[in-house]
mmCIF file of the N, C-alpha and C atoms, coordinates in Angstrom:
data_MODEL
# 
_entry.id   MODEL 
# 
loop_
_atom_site.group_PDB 
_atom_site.id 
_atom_site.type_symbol 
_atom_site.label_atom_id 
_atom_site.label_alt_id 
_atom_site.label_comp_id 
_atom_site.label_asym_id 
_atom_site.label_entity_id 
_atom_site.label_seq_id 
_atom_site.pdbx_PDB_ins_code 
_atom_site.Cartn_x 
_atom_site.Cartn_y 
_atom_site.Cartn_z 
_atom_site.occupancy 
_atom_site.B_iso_or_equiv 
_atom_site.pdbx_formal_charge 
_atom_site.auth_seq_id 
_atom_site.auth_comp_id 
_atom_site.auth_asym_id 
_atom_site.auth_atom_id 
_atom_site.pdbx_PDB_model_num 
ATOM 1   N N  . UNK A 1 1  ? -37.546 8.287  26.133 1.00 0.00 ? 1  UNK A N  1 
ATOM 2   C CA . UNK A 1 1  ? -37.148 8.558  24.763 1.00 0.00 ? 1  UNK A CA 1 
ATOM 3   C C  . UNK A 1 1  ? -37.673 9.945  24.387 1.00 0.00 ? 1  UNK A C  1 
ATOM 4   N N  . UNK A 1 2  ? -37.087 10.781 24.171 1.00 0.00 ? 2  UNK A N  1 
ATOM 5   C CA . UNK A 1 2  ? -37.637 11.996 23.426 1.00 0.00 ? 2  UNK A CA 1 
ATOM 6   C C  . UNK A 1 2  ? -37.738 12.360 21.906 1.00 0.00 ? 2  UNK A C  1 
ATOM 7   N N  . UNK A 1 3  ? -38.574 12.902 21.297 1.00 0.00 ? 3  UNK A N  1 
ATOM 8   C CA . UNK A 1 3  ? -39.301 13.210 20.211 1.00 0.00 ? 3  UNK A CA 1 
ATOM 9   C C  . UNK A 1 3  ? -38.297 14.239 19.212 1.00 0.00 ? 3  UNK A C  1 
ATOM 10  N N  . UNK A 1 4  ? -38.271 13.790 17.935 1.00 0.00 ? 4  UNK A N  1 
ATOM 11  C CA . UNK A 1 4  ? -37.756 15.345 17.391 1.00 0.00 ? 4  UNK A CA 1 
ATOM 12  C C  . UNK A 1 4  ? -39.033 15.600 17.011 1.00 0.00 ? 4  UNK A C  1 
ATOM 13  N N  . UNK A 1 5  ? -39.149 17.037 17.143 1.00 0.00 ? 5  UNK A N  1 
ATOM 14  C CA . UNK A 1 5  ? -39.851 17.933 16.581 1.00 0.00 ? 5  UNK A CA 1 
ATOM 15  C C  . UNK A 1 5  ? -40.340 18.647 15.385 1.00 0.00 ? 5  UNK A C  1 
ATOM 16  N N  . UNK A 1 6  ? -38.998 18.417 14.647 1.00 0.00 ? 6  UNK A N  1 
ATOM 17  C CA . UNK A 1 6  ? -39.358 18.077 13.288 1.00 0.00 ? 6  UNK A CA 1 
ATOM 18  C C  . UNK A 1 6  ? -40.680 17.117 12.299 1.00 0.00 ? 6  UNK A C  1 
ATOM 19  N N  . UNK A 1 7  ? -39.855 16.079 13.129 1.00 0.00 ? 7  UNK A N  1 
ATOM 20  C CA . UNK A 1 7  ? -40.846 14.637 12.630 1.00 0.00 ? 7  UNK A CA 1 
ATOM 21  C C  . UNK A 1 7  ? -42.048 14.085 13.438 1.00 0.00 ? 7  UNK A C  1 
ATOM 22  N N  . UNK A 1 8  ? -43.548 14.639 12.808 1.00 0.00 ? 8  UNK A N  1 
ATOM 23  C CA . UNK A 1 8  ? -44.723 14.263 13.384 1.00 0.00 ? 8  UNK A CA 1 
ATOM 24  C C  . UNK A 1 8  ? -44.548 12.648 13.219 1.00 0.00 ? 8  UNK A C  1 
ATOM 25  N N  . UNK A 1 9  ? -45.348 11.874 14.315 1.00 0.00 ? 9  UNK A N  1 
ATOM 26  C CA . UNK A 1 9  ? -46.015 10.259 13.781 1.00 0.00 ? 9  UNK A CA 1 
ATOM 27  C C  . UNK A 1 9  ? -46.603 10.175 14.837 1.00 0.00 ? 9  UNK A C  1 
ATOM 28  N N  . UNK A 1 10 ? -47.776 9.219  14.259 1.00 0.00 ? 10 UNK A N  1 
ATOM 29  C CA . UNK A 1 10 ? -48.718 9.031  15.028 1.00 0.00 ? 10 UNK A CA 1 
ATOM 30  C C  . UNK A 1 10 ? -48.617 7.057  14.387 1.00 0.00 ? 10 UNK A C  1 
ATOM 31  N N  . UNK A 1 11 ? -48.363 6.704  14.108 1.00 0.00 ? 11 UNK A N  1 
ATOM 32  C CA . UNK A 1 11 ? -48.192 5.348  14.468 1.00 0.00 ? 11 UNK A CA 1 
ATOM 33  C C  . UNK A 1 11 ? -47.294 4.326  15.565 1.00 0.00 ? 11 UNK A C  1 
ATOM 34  N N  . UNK A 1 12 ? -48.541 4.477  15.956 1.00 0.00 ? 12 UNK A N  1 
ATOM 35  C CA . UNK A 1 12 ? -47.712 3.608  17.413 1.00 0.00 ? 12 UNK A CA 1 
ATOM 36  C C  . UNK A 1 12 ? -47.664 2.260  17.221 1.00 0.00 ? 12 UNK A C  1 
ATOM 37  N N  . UNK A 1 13 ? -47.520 1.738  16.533 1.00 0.00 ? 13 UNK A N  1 
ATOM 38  C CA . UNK A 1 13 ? -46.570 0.202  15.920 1.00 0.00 ? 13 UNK A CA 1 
ATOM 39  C C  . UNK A 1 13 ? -45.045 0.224  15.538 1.00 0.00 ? 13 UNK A C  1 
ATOM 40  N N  . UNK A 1 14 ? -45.263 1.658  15.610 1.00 0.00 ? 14 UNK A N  1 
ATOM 41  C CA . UNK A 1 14 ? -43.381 1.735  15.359 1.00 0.00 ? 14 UNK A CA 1 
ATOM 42  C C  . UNK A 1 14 ? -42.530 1.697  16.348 1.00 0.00 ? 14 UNK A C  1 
ATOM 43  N N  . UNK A 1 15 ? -41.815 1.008  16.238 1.00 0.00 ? 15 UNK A N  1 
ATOM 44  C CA . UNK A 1 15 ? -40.314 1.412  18.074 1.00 0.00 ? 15 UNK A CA 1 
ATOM 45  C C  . UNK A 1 15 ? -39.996 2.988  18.128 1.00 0.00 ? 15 UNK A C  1 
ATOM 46  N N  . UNK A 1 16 ? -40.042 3.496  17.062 1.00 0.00 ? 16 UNK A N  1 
ATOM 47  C CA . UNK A 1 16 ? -39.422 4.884  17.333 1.00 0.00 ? 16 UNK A CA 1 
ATOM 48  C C  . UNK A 1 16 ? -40.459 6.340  17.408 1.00 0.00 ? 16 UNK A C  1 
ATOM 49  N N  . UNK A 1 17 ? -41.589 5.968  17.650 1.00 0.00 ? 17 UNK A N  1 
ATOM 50  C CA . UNK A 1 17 ? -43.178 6.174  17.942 1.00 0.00 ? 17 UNK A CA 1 
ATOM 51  C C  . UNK A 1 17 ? -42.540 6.770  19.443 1.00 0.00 ? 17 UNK A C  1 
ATOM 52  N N  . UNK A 1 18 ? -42.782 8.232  19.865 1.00 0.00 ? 18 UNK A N  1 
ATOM 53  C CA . UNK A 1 18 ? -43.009 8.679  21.601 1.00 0.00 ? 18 UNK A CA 1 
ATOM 54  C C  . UNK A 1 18 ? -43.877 8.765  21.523 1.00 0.00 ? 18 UNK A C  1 
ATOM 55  N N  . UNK A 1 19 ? -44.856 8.288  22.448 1.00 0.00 ? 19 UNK A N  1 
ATOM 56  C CA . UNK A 1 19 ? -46.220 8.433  22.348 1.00 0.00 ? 19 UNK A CA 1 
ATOM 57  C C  . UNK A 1 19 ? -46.629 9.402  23.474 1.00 0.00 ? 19 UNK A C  1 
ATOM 58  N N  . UNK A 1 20 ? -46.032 9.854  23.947 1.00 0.00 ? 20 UNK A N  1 
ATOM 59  C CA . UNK A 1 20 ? -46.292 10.742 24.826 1.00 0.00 ? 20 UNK A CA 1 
ATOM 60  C C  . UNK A 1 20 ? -46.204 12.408 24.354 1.00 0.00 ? 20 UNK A C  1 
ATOM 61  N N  . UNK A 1 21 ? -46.159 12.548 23.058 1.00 0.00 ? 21 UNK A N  1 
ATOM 62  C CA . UNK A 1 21 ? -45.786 13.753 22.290 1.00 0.00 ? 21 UNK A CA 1 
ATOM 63  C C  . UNK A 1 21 ? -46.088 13.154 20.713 1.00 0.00 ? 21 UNK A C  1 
ATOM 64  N N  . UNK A 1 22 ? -46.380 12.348 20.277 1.00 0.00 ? 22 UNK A N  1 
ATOM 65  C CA . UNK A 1 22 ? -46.591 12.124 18.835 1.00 0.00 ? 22 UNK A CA 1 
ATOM 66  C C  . UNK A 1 22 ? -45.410 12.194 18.049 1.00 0.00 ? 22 UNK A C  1 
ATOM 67  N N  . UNK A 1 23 ? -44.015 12.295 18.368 1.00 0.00 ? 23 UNK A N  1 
ATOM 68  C CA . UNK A 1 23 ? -43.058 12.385 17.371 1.00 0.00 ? 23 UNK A CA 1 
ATOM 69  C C  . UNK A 1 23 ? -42.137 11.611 17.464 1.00 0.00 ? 23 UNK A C  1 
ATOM 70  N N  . UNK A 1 24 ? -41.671 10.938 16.305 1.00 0.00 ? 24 UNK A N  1 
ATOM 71  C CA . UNK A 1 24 ? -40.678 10.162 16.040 1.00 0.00 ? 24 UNK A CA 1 
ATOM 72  C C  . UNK A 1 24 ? -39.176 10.664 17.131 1.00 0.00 ? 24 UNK A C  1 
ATOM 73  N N  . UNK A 1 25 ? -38.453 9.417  17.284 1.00 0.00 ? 25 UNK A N  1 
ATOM 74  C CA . UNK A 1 25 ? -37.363 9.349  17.951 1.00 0.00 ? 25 UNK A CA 1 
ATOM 75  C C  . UNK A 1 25 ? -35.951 9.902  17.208 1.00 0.00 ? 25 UNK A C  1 
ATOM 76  N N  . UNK A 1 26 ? -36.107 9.233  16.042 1.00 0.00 ? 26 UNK A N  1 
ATOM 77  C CA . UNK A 1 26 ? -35.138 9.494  14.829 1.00 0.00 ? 26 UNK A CA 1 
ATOM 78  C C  . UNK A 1 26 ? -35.120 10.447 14.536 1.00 0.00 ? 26 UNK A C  1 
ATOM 79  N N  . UNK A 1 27 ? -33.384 10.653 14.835 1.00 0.00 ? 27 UNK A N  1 
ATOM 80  C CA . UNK A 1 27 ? -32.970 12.312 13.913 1.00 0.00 ? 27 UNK A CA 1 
ATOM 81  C C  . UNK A 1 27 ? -33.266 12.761 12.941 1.00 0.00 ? 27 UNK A C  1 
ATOM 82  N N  . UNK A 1 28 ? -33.463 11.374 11.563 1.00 0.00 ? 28 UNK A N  1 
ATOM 83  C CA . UNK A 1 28 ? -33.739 11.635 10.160 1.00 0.00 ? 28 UNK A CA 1 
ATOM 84  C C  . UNK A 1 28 ? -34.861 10.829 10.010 1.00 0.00 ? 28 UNK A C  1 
ATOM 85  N N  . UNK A 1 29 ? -35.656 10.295 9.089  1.00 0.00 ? 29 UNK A N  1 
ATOM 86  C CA . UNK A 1 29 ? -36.126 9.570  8.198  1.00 0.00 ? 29 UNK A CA 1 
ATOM 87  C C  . UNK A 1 29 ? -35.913 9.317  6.929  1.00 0.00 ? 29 UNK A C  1 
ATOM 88  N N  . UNK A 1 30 ? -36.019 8.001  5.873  1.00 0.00 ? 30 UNK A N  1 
ATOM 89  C CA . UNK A 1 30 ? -35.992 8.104  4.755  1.00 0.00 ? 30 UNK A CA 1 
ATOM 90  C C  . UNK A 1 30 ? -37.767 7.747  4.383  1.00 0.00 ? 30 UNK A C  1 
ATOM 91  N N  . UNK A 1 31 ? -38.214 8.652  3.446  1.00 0.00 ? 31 UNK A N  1 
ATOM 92  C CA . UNK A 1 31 ? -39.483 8.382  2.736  1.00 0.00 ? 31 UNK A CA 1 
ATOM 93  C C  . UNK A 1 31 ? -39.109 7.630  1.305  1.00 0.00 ? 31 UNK A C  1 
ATOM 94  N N  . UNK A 1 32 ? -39.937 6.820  1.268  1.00 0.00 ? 32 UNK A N  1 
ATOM 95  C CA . UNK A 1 32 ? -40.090 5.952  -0.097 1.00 0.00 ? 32 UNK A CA 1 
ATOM 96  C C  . UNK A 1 32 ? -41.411 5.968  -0.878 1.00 0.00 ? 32 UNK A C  1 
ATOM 97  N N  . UNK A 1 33 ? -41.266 5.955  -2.005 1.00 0.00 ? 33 UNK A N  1 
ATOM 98  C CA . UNK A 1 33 ? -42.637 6.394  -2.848 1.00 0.00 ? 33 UNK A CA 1 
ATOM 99  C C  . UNK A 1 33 ? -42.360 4.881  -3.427 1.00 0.00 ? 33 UNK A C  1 
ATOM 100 N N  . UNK A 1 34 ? -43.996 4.334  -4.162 1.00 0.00 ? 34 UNK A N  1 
ATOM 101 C CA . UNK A 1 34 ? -44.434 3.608  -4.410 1.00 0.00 ? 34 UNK A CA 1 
ATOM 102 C C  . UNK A 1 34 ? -44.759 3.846  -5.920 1.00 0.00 ? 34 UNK A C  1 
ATOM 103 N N  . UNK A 1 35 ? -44.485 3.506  -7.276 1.00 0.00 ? 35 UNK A N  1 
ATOM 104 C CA . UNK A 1 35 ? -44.883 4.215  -8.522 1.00 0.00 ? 35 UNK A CA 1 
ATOM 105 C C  . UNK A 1 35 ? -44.198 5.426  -8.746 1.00 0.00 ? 35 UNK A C  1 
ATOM 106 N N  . UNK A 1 36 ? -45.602 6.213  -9.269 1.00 0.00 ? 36 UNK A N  1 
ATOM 107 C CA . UNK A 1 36 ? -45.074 7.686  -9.304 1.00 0.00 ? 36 UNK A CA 1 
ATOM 108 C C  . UNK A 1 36 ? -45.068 9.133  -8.416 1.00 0.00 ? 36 UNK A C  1 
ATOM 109 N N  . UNK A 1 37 ? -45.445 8.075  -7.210 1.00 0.00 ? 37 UNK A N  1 
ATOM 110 C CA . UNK A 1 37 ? -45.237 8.791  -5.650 1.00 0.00 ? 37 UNK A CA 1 
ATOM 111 C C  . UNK A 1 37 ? -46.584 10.195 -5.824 1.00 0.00 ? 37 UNK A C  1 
ATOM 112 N N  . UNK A 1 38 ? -47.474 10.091 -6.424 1.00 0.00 ? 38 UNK A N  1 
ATOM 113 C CA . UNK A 1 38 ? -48.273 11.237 -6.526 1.00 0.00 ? 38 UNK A CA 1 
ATOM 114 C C  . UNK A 1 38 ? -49.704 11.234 -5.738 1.00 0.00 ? 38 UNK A C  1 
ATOM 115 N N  . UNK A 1 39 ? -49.607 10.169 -4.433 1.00 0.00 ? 39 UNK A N  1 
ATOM 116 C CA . UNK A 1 39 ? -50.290 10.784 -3.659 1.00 0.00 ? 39 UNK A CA 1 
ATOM 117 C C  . UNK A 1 39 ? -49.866 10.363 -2.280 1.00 0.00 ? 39 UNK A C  1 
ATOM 118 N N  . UNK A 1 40 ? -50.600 10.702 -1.433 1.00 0.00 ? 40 UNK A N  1 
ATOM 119 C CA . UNK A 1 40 ? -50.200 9.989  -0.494 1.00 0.00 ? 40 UNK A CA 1 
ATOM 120 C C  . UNK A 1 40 ? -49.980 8.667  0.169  1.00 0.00 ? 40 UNK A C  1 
ATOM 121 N N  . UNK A 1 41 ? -51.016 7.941  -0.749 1.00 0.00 ? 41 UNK A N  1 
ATOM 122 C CA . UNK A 1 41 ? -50.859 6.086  -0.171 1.00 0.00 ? 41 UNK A CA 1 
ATOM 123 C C  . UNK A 1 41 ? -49.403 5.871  -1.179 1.00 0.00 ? 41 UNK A C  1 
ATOM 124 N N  . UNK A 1 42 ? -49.203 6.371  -2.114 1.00 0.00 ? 42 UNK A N  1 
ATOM 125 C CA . UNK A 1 42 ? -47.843 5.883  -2.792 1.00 0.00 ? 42 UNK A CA 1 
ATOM 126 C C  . UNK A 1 42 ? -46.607 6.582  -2.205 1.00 0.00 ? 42 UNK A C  1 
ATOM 127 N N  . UNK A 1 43 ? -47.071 6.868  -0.623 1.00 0.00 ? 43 UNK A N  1 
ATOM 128 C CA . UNK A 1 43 ? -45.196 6.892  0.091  1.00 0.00 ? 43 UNK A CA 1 
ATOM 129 C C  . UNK A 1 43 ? -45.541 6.337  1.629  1.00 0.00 ? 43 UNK A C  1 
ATOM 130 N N  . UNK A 1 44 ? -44.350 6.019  1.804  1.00 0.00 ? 44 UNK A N  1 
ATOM 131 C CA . UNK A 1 44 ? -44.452 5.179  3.375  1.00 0.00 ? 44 UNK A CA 1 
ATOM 132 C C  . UNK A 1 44 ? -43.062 6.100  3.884  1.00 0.00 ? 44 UNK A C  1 
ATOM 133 N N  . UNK A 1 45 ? -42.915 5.427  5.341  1.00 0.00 ? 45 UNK A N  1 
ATOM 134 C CA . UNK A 1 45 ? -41.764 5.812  5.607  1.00 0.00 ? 45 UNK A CA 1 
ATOM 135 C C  . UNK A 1 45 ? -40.618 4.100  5.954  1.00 0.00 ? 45 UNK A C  1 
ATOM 136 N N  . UNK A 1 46 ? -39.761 4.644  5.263  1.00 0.00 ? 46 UNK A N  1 
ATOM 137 C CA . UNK A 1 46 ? -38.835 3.407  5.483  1.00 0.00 ? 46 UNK A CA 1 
ATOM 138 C C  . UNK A 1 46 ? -38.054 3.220  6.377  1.00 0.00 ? 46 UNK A C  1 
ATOM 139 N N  . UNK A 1 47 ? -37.998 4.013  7.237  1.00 0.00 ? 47 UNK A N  1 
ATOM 140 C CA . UNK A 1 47 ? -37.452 3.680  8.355  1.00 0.00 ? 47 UNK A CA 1 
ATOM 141 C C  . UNK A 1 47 ? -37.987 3.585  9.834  1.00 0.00 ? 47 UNK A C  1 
ATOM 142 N N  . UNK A 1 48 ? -39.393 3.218  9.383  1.00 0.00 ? 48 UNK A N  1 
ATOM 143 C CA . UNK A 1 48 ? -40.135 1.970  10.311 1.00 0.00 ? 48 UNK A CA 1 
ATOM 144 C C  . UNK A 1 48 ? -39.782 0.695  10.776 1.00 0.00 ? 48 UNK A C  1 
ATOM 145 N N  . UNK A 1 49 ? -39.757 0.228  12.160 1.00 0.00 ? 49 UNK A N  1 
ATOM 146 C CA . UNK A 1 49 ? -39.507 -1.262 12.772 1.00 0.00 ? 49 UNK A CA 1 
ATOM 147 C C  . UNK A 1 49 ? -40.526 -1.056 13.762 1.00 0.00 ? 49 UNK A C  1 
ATOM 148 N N  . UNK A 1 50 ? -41.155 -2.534 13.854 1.00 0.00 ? 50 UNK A N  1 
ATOM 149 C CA . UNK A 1 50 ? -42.107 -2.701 14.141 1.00 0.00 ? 50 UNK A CA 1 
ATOM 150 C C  . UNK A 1 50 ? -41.577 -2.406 15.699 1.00 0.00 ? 50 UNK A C  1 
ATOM 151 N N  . UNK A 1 51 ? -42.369 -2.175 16.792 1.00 0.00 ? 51 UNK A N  1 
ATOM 152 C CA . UNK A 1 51 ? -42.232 -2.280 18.067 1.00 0.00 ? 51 UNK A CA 1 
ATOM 153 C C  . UNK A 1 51 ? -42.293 -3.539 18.300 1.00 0.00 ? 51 UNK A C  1 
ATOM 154 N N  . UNK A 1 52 ? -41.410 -4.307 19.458 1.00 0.00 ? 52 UNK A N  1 
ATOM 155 C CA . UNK A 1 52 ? -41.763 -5.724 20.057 1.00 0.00 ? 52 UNK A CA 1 
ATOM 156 C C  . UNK A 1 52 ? -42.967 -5.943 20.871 1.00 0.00 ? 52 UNK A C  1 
# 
């Protein structure tokens, strides 16, 4: 699987996690904020699936 370069991650619970380079698989992501999205624990990324 190769990495875009764009998109850093370092959670390796995700399927779309390369762990061999730290970057997401996915062309895009969508981010979602939580409230009034004004720090960092109030956004995730939503287009996380868990790895099997």
């Amino acid at each position: 699987m190769s990495g875009n370069k764009s998109i850093g991650c370092s959670v390796r619970e995700c399927k779309f996690h390369v762990e061999s380079s730290n970057l997401c698989s996915l062309e895009n992501i969508m981010v979602t904020k939580h409230g009034q999205g004004k720090s960092i624990e109030c956004t995730d990324c939503a287009s996380f699936k868990a790895r099997n």
